[in-house]
C-alpha positions as CSV (number, residue, x, y, z in Angstrom):
1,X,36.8,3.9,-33.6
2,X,36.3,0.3,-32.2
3,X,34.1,-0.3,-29.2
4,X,35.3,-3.1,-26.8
5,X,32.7,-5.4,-25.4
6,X,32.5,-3.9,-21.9
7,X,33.0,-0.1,-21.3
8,X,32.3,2.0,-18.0
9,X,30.6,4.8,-17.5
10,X,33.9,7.1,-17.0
11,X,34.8,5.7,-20.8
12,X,31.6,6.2,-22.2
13,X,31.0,10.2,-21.0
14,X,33.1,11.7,-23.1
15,X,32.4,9.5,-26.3
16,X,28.2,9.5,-25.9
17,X,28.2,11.6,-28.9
18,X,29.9,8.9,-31.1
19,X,28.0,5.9,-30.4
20,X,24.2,5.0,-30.6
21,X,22.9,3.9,-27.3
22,X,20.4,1.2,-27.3
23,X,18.4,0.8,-24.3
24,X,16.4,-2.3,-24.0
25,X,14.7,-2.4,-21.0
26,X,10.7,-1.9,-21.0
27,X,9.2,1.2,-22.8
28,X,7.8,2.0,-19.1
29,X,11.4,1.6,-17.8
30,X,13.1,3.5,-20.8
31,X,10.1,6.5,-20.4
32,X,11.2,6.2,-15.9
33,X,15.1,7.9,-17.6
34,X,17.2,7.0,-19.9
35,X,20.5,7.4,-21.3
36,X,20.8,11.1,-23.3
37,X,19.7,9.8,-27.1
38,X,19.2,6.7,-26.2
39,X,16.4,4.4,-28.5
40,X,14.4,2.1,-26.8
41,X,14.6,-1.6,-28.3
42,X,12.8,-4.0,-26.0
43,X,15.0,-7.1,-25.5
44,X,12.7,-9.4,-26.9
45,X,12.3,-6.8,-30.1
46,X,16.5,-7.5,-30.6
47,X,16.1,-10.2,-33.4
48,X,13.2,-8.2,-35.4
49,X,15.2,-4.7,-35.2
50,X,18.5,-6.7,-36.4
51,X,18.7,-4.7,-39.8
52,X,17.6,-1.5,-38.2
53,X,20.5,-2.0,-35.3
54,X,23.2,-3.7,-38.2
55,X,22.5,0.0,-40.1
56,X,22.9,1.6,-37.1
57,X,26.1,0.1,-36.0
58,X,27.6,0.9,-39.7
59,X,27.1,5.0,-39.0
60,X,28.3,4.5,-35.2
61,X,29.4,1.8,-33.1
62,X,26.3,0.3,-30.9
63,X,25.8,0.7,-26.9
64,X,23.4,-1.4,-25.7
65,X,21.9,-0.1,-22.1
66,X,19.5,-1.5,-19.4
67,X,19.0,-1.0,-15.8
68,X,22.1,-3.3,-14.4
69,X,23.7,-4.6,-17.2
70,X,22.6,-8.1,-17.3
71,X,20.2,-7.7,-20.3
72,X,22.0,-5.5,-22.3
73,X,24.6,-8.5,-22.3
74,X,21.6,-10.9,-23.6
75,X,21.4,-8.5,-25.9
76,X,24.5,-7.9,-27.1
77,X,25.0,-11.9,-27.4
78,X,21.9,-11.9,-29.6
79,X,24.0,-8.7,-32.1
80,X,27.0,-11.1,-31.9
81,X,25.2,-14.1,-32.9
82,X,24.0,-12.0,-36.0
83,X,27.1,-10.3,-36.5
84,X,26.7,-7.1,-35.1
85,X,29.1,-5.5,-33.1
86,X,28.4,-4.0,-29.7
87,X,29.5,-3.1,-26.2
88,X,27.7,-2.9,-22.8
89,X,27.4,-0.1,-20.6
90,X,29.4,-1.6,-17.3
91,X,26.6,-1.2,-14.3
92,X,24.1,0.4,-16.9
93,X,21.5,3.2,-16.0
94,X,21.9,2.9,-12.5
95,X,25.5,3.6,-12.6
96,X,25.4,6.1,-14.7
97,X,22.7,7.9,-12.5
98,X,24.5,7.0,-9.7
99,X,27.6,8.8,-11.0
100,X,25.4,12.0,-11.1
101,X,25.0,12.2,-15.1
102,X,21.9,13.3,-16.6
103,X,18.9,11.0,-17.2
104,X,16.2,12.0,-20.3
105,X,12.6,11.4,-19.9
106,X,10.2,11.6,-22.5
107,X,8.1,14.6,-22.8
108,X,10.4,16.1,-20.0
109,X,8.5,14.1,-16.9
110,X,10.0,10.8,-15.5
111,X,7.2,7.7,-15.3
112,X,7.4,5.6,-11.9
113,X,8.1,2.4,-13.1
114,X,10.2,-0.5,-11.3
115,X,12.5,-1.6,-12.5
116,X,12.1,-5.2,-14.6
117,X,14.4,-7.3,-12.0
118,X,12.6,-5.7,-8.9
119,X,8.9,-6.4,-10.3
120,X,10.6,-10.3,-11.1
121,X,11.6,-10.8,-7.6
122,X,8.1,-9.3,-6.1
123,X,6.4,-11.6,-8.6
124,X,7.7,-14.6,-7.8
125,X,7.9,-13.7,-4.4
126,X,4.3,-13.0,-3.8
127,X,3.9,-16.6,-6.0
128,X,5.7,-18.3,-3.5
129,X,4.2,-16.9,-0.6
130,X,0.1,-17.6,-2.2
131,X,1.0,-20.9,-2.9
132,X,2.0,-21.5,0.8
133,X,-0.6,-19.6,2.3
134,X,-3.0,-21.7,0.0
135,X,-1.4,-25.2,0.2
136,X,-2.4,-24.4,4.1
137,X,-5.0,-23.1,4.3
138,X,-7.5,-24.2,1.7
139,X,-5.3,-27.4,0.0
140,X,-2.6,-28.9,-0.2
141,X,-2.1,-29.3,-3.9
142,X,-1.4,-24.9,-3.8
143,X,2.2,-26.0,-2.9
144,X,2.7,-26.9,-6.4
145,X,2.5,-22.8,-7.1
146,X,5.1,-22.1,-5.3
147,X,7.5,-25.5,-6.9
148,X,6.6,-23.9,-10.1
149,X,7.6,-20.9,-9.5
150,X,11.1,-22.5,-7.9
151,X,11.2,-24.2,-11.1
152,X,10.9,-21.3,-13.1
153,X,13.8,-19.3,-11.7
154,X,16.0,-23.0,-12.0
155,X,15.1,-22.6,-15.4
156,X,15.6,-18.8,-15.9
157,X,19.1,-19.3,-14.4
158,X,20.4,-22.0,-16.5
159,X,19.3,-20.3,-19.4
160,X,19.8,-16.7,-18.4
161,X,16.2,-16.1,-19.7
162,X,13.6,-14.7,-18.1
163,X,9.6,-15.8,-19.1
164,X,8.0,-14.1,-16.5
165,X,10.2,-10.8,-17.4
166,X,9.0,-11.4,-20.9
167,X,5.0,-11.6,-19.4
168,X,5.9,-8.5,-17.2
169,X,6.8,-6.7,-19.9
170,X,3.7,-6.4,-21.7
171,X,1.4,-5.8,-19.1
172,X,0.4,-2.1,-20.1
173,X,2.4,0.2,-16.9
174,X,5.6,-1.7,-18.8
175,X,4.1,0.0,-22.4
176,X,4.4,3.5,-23.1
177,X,1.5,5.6,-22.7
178,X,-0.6,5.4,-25.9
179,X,1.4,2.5,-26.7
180,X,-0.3,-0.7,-28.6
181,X,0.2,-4.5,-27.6
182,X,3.4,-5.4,-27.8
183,X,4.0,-7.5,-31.2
């Protein structure tokens, strides 16, 4: 059974059972709820777990899972690039928590975690905000905080990547619990 590139959470229901779900947001995100079955692969863990995920997708065709969407696609680019063949769960967690499905936690209780976009945008924005409080209050040259951090997102658009997600995501509430450094 072939899986298209995009598929909703009303297609998916009824074929979870068929497909490995891959869910690459944060261990502390994947341990907050996660698809039923899912495996937690860390985005940037995508290119060293390429033989483990090409295995995978020869038993059963891949879903690749994170909060939104929008890094399951960088993910799934990365399989494509490689060869590997897999499709992105439309809306991701949220919708299909939103659509009242069941979310699995490890060790049956859900971590408070938020989510990687939401701890981006409080990042930067609390950047931003330091570097003008700074810039007028103790010098001028604080300013260039908050251009950096302009900068950064410039960057993190054009490229649709993400370094401060990447430095969020191994400080240790983003680990799981007992977890080592991320490699």
């Amino acid at each position: 059974m072939s899986v298209t590139a995009a598929l909703s959470v009303p297609e998916v229901l009824p074929r979870l059972h068929e497909l490995t779900v891959v869910d690459v947001r944060t261990p502390g995100e994947f341990a907050s709820g996660h698809l039923p079955g899912a495996v937690n692969v860390p985005l940037d863990r995508v290119g060293r777990s390429l033989p483990d995920l090409r295995q995978a997708s020869a038993r059963k065709p891949l879903l690749v899972v994170c909060a939104s969407g929008a890094r399951a696609e960088n993910a799934v680019a990365v399989l494509a690039s490689h060869g590997v063949d897999a499709a992105v769960l439309t809306g991701g967690t949220a919708a299909w928590s939103a659509g009242g499905h069941r979310l699995d936690h490890p060790d049956g209780r859900p971590r408070a975690v938020w989510a990687m976009e939401r701890q981006v945008r409080f990042s930067a924005g609390a950047l931003v905000l330091l570097g003008l409080v700074l810039g007028l209050v103790a010098h001028p040259s604080f300013q260039l905080l908050s251009a950096g951090v302009a900068g950064g997102l410039v960057f993190s658009a054009l490229s649709n990547t993400c370094g401060m997600a990447v430095v969020l995501g191994r400080l240790p509430f983003n680990r799981r619990e007992g977890a080592g450094p991320a490699r």
